[in-house]
C-alpha positions, 0 to 999 in steps of 0.5 A, a space after each residue: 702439900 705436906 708441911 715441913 717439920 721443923 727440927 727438933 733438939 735434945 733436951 735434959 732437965 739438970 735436976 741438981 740446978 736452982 734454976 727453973 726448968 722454963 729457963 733452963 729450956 729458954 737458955 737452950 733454945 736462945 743458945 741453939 739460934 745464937 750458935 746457929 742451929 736454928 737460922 734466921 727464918 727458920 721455923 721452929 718446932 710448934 709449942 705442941 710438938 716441942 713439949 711432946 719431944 722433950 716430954 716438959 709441960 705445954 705450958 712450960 714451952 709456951 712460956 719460953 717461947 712467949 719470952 723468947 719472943 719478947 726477948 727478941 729472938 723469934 717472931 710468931 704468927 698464929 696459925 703459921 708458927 714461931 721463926 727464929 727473928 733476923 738479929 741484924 734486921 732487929 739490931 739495925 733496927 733499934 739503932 735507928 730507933 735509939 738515933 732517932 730518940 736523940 734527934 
């Protein structure tokens, strides 16, 4: 069975900017889940693939992709792949949490 790719976006360095091109590709990636591009459960591209596409270091896009996780934005399984995280599944989530805390 063949895997489905999973899509990829445009991506350019602003070179003129201060901020850090890791940032700059972890703002566009938190931008293209938040406006939808990428939906919940979706799967995006691998470390590997991404850098590749948009010509940026590997390691530059394991970084974004380590904070992105952190942040909250995907989850990531080894052997599997990174995928976009439910935000309402996560909001509900912590606020049963922070209720909880107060209890």
């Amino acid at each position: 069975m063949a895997k489905k790719n999973a899509r990829t976006f445009e991506f350019k360095v602003d070179e003129k900017s201060d901020v850090p091109l890791w940032v700059q590709l972890r703002n566009r990636v938190a931008y293209l889940i938040d406006s939808g591009y990428y939906a919940p459960g979706e799967q995006l591209p691998t470390v590997r693939a991404l850098a590749s596409d948009i010509s940026v270091n590997y390691n530059t896009v394991n970084k974004v992709y380590l904070n992105l996780k952190s942040d909250g934005y995907i989850v990531s399984t080894r052997g599997r792949g990174a995928f976009v995280r439910d935000a309402t599944q996560t909001t509900e989530r912590n606020t049963v949490e922070e209720v909880a805390g107060l209890i």
